[in-house]
Residue, then its C-alpha position, 0 to 999 in steps of 0.5 A: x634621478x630627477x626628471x623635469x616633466x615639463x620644460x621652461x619657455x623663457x630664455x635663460x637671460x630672461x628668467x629673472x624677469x620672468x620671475x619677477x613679473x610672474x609674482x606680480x601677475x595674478x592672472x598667470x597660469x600655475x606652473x603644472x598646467x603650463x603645455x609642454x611646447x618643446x619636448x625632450x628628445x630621445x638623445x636628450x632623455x638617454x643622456x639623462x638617464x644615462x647609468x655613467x658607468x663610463x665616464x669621460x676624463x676631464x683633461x680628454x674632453x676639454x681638447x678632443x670633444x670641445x671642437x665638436x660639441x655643436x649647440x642647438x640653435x633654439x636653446x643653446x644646450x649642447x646634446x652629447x650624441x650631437x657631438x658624437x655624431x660630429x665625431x664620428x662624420x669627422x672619422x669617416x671624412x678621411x677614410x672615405x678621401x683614403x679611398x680616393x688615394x689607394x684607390x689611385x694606386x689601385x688601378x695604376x698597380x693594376x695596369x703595371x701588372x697587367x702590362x709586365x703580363x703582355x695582357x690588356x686585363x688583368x684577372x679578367x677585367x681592365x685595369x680601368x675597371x677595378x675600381x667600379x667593380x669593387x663599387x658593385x660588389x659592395x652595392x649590390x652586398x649591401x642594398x640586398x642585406x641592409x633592410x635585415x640588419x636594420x631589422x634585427x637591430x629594431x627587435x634587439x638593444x643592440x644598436x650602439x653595440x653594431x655601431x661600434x662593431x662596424x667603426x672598428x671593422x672598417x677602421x681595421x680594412x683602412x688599416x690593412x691598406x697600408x700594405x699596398x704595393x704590386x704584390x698585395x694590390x689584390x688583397x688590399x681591393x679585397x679589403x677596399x670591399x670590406x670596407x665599404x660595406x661595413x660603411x654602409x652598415x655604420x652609416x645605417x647605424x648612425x643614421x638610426x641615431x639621427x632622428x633622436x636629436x630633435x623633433x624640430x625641422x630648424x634644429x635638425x637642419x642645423x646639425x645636419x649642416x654642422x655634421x657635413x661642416x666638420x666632415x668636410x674640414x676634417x677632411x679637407x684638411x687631412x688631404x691638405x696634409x697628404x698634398x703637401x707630402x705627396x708634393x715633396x715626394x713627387x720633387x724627389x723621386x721621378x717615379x710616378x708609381x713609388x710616389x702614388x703607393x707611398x702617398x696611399x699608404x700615408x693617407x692610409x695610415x693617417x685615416x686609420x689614426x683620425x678614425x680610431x682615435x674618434x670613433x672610439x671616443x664617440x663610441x665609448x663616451x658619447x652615444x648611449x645604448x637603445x631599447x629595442x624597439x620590438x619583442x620577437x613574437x612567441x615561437x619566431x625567431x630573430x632571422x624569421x622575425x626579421x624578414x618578416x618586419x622588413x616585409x610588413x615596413x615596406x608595405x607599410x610604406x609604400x601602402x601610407x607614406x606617398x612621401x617617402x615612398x617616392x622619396x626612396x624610390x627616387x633613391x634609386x637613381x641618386x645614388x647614396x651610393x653617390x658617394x662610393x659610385x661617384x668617388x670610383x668613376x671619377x678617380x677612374x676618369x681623372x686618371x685615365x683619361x685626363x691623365x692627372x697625377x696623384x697629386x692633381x686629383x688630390x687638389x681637385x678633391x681639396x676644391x671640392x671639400x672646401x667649397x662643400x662647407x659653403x654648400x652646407x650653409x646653403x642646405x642650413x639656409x634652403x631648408x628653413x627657406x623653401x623646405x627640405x624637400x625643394x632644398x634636395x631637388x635644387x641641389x641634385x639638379x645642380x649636380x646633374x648639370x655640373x657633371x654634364x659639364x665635365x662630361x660635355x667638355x673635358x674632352x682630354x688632357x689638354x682640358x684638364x684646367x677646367x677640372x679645377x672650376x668644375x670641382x669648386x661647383x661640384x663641391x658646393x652641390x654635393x655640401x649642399x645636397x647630403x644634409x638636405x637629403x639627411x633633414x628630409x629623410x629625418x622629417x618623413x619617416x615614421x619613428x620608433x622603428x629608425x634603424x628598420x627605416x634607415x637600412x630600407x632607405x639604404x637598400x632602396x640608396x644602393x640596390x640599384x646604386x651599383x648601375x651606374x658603376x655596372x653601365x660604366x664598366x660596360x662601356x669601358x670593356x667595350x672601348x666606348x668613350x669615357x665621357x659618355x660613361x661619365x656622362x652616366x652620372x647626370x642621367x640618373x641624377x636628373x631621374x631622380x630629382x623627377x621623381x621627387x616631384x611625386x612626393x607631394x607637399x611636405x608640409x603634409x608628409x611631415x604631419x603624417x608621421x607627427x604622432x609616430x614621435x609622440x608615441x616613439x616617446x612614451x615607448x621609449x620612456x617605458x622601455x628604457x625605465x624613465x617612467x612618467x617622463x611625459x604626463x600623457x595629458x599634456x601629450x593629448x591636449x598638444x595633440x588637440x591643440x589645447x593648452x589643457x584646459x579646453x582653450x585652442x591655443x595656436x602652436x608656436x617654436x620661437x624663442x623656445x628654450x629647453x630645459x637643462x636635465x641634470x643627473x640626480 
């Protein structure tokens, strides 16, 4: 195998001219001491390096991988773990709508139950709460274990290996949920929790994945805002599909229960499908196996070890990084667990007390996922215009307000029509905030320790996610207004976007971990066996900011072309 260590600054279109004018200017640098202006990035160098021993059908990538493959925005070359990463957003588009739908039939399930037993609560709770104390028990589970796992995967090469794990675990849990009915509604929500948490873990795997893409901010933003895209597309078009059935069925049968539970299990089974179709393929095709990133100390052992490090990163942290540490701590009252906490809450309102079908709550979902792929454009957009970390606090504030307006003025069935407006703007918000909050993340944290990093950010995203779900099934068991519990929402978003505002300039924040990239590189480079990879002169004198010889030369990104690495 031949690996170029330096890369080409011109253009494709312009190599020719490039070519012709370099034989006639004699005042051009030799091609060996050219700087090395952009560098390859791990995905790209694990490509490259990559053994082959599983190699895609030809006729299976030209009509499964072709909708996902994503160029990058300065080069034009498609990235294989991009379009994974493409593949795999779009797997758990349907799978977390699923929970949408089962979950409806879930709580109506309960009620039925509860009500053939004479009782207001069924296994001790309202069935009005079933859904938010599921979003606790996966919270809570998963915010205290995540900073371990990310840790035990940073001292072993077995990153891609949990990645698939999880995929096929939580593909499994939706699969089981095709089984719902008033006889199995517990052990589904038993499976419901399952799901959830082995989620969370694949979302800390994949996130490990993200910062390899690039080292540039524009081009991170660009996939990031590409990944929600097709998420979004994917699965807006799957509840499109389960709208329509669920529709007929709704014509031909009077029976509000027989619709739900069959439009779950439809849903259900259509997510299992999408999911084991591409997560295998992204899984087993596209993503590449790690190094580990750190040996286990003589005389430790990985449980050990693991706690260890999670000890030492968050003093680390918290001791370094005024960024990032305020970033997590403003994690706490946003909560990643946005998603499942927001998705249960909401169900819960909608259908209890705006008295909204299956069928209305799945056209409010498809609102919101449609006017989400407008919301990523703007992220794509306010990130390379105000930066990723003003792009974030925009888009939580703006979420905060529209839940504030559904809480303030949905006051009944009688309002339900301005769910419809109200989901359109909170489908904007929400395209808007995940990206950007996926591009700060990527651009703050110190490399060559990302799956350690990513799992502190996911407990620091759910440890106290769960208080949301807690306080609303609380005020619930105590008859008080559910407005004022969806009101919940809005109080901690608006924390949260407070607090950002103690991460300082980002522009310094991203300066401070510059050189963890440089030194993730060269590690990589060592421990994954491409040797020489990098000419560690070049790496110092761009450091310095010399072009190698003494000369201070000003750094540039634009109209930057990478070079295509090639299998030997």
């Amino acid at each position: 195998m031949t690996l170029p260590a330096e890369v080409s600054d011109d253009p494709p279109q312009a190599a020719a001219a490039n070519g012709a004018s370099s034989d006639n200017d004699s005042s051009s640098a030799p091609a060996s001491s050219a700087k090395l202006s952009r560098k390859l990035s791990i995905s790209e160098m694990a490509s490259a390096s990559s053994t082959r021993r599983i190699v895609t059908p030809k006729w299976l990538s030209c009509w499964l991988e072709f909708p996902f493959r994503i160029k990058n925005n300065q080069t034009g070359e498609y990235v294989e773990e991009a379009t994974a990463h493409a593949m795999d957003y779009s797997a758990r588009g349907p799978i977390n709508q699923c929970g949408g739908f089962v979950g409806s039939a879930m709580i109506r399930l309960a009620a039925v139950k509860a009500m053939k037993a004479g009782t207001p609560t069924i296994y001790g709770m309202k069935p009005s709460s079933v859904l938010t104390v599921a979003s606790l028990i996966v919270n809570i589970s998963a915010g205290v274990t995540m900073p371990f796992v990310g840790a035990l995967v940073d001292h072993t090469d077995h990153r891609k290996i949990m990645g698939t794990v999880s995929a096929f675990i939580m593909t499994v849990a939706v699969a089981v949920q095709i089984a719902i009915s008033e006889d199995t509604w517990l052990a589904v929500w038993i499976f419901e929790i399952i799901g959830g948490y082995f989620l969370i873990m694949h979302q800390v795997c994949t996130m490990a994945y993200l910062p390899d893409l690039t080292h540039e901010s524009a081009e991170m933003g660009h996939y990031t805002a590409r990944f929600m895209m097709d998420q979004y597309l994917v699965q807006a078009c799957f509840t499109l599909v389960i709208i329509l059935v669920s529709t007929y069925w709704d014509y031909v049968d009077d029976g509000v229960i027989a619709s739900t539970i069959a439009t779950a299990r439809l849903s259900a089974g259509i997510a299992t499908g999408i999911g084991f179709v591409l997560f295998t393929y992204a899984w087993t095709f596209l993503f590449r196996k790690r190094p580990k990133l750190r040996s286990i100390p003589e005389g430790s052992n990985i449980f050990t070890t693991g706690f260890r490090q999670i000890a030492i990163t968050t003093k680390d942290v918290f001791r370094k990084y005024r960024a990032l540490r305020w970033f997590m701590i403003a994690l706490l009252f946003s909560p990643e667990a946005g998603a499942g906490v927001v998705l249960s809450i909401s169900v819960t309102f909608l259908t209890f007390y705006v008295r909204m079908t299956v069928t209305e709550i799945a056209i409010v979902s498809i609102i919101m996922l449609f006017c989400n792929v407008p919301g990523a454009l703007i992220s794509r957009f306010m990130c390379r215009k105000i930066n990723p970390l003003n792009s974030f606090r925009c888009a939580v504030m703006i979420n905060a307000m529209v839940n504030a307006l559904i809480a303030g003025t949905v006051s009944g069935p009688e309002k339900k029509n301005l769910v419809y407006p109200y989901a359109a703007m909170a489908g904007v918000a929400f395209g808007w905030m995940f990206p950007s909050q996926r591009t700060l993340t990527v651009a703050i944290i110190p490399k060559g320790q990302e799956t350690e990093m990513m799992g502190l950010i996911s407990f620091f995203g759910q440890i106290m996610g769960w208080l949301p779900a807690l306080l609303f099934t609380i005020m619930n068991e105590n008859g008080v207004d559910m407005r004022w519990s969806m009101s919940l929402i809005s109080y901690f978003l608006a924390t949260s976007c407070c607090l950002t505002f103690m991460c300082g300039s980002y522009e310094n924040a991203v300066q401070l971990v510059a050189h963890t990239s440089d030194e993730y590189l060269k590690q990589y480079s060592r421990n994954s066996g491409v040797d020489n990879f990098f000419d560690e002169e070049q790496i110092k004198d761009e450091n310095d900011g010399t072009d190698g010889s003494g000369t201070n030369t000003p750094p540039s990104t634009e109209g930057k072309e990478d070079g295509v690495v090639e299998m030997a």
